[in-house]
C-alpha positions in Angstrom: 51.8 -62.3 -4.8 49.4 -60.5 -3.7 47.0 -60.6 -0.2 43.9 -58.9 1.4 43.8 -59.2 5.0 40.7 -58.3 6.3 40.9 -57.5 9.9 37.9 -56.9 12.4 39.0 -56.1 16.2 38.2 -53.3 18.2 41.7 -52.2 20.3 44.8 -52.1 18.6 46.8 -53.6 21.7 44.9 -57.1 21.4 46.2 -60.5 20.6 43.7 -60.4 16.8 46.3 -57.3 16.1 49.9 -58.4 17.1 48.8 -61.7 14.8 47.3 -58.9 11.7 51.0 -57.3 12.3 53.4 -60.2 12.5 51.2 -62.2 8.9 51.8 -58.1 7.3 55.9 -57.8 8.2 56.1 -61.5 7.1 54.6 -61.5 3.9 56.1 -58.1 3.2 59.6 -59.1 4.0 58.9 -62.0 1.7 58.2 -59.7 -1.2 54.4 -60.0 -1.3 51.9 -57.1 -1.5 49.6 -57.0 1.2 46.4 -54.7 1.8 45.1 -54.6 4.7 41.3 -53.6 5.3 40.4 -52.9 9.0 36.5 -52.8 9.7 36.3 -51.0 12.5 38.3 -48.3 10.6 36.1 -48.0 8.1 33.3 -48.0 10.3 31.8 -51.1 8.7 28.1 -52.2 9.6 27.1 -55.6 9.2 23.5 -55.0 9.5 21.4 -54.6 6.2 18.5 -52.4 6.2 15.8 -51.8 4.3 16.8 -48.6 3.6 20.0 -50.3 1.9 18.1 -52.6 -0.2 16.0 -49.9 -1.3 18.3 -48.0 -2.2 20.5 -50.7 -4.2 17.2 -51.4 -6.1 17.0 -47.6 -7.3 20.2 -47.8 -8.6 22.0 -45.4 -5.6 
């Protein structure tokens, strides 16, 4: 099977990523496939701006 774990915390040493870390190893050892997409890695911003929906309307 496969998963998506999206995972949103800022320090790598919280409690959010020792629970992210044990759900990968387990699902792992049990043979599953699992991706992992941290936001704060990718520098994800929440916020849409006008700019954005501009921009989707022109087709960029």
């Amino acid at each position: 099977m496969k998963h998506l774990v999206v995972y949103a915390h800022p320090h790598p040493e919280s409690f959010n990523y020792s629970i992210m870390e044990t759900t990968v190893q387990t699902l792992e050892n049990k043979g599953h496939e699992v991706v992992v997409r941290d936001l704060y890695a990718l520098d994800f911003q929440p916020v849409l701006k006008p700019e954005d929906t501009d921009a989707m309307k022109s087709g960029h």
